[in-house]
C-alpha positions in Angstrom: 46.0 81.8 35.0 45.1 83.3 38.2 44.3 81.9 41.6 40.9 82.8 41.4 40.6 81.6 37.6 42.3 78.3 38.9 39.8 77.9 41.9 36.5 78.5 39.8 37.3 75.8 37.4 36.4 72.0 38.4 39.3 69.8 37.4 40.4 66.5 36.5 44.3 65.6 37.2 46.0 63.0 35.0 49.7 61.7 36.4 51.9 60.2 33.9 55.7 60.5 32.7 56.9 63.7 30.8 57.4 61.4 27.5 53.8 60.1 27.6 52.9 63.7 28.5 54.5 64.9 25.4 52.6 62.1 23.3 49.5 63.3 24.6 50.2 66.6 23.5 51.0 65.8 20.2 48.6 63.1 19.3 45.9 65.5 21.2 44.7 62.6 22.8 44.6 60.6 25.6 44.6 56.7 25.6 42.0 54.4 26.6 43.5 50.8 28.5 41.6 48.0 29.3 40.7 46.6 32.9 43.8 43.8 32.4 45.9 46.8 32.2 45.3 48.1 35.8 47.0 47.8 38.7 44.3 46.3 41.0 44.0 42.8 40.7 41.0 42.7 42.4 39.7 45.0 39.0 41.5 43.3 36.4 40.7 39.6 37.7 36.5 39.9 38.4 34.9 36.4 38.7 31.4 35.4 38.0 29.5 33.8 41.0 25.8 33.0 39.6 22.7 31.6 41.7 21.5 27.6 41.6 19.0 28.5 39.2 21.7 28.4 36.2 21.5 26.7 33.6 25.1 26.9 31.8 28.1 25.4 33.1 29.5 28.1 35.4 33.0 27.7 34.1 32.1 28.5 30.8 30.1 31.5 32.1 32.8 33.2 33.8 35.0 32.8 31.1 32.3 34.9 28.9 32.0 37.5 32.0 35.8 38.1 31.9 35.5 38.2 27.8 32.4 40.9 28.2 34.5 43.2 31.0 37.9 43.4 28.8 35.4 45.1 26.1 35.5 48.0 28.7 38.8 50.6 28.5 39.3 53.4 31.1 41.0 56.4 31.8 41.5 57.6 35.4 42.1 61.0 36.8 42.2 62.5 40.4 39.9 65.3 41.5 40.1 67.8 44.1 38.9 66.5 47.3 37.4 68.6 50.3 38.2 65.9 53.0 41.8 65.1 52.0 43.6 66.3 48.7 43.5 69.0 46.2 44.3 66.3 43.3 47.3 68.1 42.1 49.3 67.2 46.0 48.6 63.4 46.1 52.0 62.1 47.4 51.5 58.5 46.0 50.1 59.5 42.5 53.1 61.3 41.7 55.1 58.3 43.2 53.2 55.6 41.2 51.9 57.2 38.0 54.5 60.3 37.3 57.3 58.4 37.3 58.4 58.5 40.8 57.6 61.9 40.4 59.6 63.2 37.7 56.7 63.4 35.2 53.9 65.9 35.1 50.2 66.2 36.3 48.2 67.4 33.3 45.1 69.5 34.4 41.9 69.3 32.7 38.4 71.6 32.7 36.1 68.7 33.8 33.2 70.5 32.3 35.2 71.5 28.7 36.4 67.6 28.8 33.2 65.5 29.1 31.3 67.7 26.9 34.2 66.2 24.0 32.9 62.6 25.2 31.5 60.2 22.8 27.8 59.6 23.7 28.5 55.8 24.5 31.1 56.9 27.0 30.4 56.7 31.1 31.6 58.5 33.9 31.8 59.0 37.6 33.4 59.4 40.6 34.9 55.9 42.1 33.2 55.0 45.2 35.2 52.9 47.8 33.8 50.1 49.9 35.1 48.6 52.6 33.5 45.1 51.9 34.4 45.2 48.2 34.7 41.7 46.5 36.0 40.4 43.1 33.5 38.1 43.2 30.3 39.3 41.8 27.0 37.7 42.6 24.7 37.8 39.7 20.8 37.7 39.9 18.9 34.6 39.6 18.0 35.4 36.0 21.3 35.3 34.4 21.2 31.6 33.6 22.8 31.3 30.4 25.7 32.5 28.8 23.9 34.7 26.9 22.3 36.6 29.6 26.7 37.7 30.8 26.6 41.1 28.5 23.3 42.4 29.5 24.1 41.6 32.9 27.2 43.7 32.6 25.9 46.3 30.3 22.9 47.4 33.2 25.3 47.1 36.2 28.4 49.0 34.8 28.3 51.3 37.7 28.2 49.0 40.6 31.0 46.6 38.7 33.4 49.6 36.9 33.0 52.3 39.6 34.2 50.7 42.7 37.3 49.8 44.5 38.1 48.8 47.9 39.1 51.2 50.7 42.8 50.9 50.1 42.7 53.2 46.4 40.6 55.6 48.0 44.0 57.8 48.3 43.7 57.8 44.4 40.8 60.0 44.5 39.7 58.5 41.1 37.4 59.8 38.5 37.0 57.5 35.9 35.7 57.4 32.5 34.9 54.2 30.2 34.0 52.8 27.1 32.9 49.7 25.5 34.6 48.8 22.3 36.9 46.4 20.5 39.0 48.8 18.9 41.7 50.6 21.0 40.1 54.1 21.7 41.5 57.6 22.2 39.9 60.5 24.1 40.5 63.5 22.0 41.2 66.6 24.5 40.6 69.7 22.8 40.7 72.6 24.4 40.1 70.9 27.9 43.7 71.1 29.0 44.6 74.1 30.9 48.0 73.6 32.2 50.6 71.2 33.2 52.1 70.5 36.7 56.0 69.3 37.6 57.0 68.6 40.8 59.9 71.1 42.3 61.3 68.4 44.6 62.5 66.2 41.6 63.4 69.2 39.3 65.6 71.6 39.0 65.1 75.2 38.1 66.6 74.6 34.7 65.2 71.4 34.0 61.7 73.1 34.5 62.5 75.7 32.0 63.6 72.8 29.3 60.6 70.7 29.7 58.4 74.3 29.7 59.7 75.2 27.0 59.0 71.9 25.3 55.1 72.0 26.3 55.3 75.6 25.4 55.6 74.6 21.9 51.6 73.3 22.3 50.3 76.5 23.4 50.2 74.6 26.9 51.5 76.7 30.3 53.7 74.9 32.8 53.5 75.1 36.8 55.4 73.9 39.3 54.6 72.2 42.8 56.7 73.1 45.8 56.1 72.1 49.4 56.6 74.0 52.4 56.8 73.0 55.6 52.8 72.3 55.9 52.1 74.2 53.1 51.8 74.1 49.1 52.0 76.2 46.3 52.0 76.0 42.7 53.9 78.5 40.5 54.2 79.6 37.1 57.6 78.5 35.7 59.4 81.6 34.6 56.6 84.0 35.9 55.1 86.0 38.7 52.2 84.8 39.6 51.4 82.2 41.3 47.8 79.6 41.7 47.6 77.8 44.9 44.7 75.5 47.0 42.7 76.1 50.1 45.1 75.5 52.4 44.6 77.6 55.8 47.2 80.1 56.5 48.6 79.3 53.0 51.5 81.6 52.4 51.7 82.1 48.4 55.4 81.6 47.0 56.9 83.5 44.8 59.5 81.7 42.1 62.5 83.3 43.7 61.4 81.2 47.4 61.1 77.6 45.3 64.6 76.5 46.9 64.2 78.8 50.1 64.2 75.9 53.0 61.6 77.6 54.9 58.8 80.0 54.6 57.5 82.4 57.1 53.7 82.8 57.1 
């Protein structure tokens, strides 16, 4: 893939470990998890805060709006970001979510992937708010227990699709479904390459674990840093994909363990 082919494609970025990378590629799928799965407490531990005009004892109430929410499952990526990040170079997610950032950043066609969605499944951007609350406030005509899923059903955007300011790093792009059953998102032929990180591999040890996702059709890059600068390269190959980075010098495979690089 070229740097202009890389560039003219909108992405999604999924971090994870090179074993759960590997499952992915064989199942073909990724997994869905549920909200008491993440790592935001203020996500996973949402409480119901009604008006006076209720009816139902509140206890019993927020007990069915935590029931309702753990229907929901979700799988997050990154996206590119003009103001900060390409999604690929987020220091933390390769910390926190590849396995102190020994695993892989799977790349995804955004367009190719969300046309393989189920119909019931939702999507968007995750929009981060400086005064957000676990507590959420519901109108004054939920009044009984039975009104809790419809509630939650019409206001999944406002209550799945927001986070406070500190995840904003995350650059999250989240997609969810409601079901009882454990889901799987079946990628196709949305996956267009894989990422490692050259500061936590080796030459050699990028070769092995190519060669492994080689064996799914699947082309492996790897992410090297610079001074200021960033580049990804083809493992084993010439060319070379990179960001919109100004004064970005492009590196070839022979500079990945050059300590500087001149522009």
């Amino acid at each position: 893939m070229t740097a202009t082919e890389f560039e003219n494609i909108e992405k999604l970025y999924h971090y994870t470990s090179i074993e759960t990378a590997k499952n992915i590629l064989k199942s073909g799928a990724l997994l869905f998890h549920r909200l008491g799965d993440m790592n935001d407490p203020y996500e996973k531990s949402k409480h119901f805060a009604a008006s006076a005009a209720i009816i139902d004892d509140i206890a019993i109430m927020d007990a069915k709006f935590s029931e309702v929410l753990q229907l929901y499952q979700q799988i997050s990526f990154s996206v590119d970001s003009e103001q900060s990040k390409m999604g690929f170079d987020i220091g933390p997610m390769w910390g926190n979510y590849a396995d102190k950032s020994k695993g892989a950043c799977l790349v995804f066609d955004k367009r190719k992937l969300l046309q393989s969605l189920p119909s019931e499944c939702q999507h968007n951007a995750i929009k981060y708010e400086k005064d957000f609350s676990p507590w959420v406030i519901a109108p004054k005509d939920v009044q009984r227990v039975t009104d809790i899923e419809n509630f939650i059903d019409k206001n999944v955007n406002s209550l799945l699709f927001s986070k406070t300011l500190d995840w904003q790093y995350e650059q999250e792009y989240r997609i969810i479904i409601k079901s009882k059953n454990e889901e799987k998102l079946r990628i196709k032929d949305s996956l267009i390459l894989i990422i490692l990180n050259e500061q936590s591999h080796s030459i050699q040890e990028a070769q092995q674990i190519a060669a492994t996702f080689a064996a799914f059709d699947v082309e492996t890059y790897l992410l090297g840093i610079f001074i200021d600068q960033v580049a990804v390269s083809k493992v084993n190959k010439s060319n070379t994909i990179y960001p919109n980075y100004d004064n970005l010098r492009i590196a070839s495979p022979d500079e990945w363990h050059s300590n500087s690089m001149t522009k």
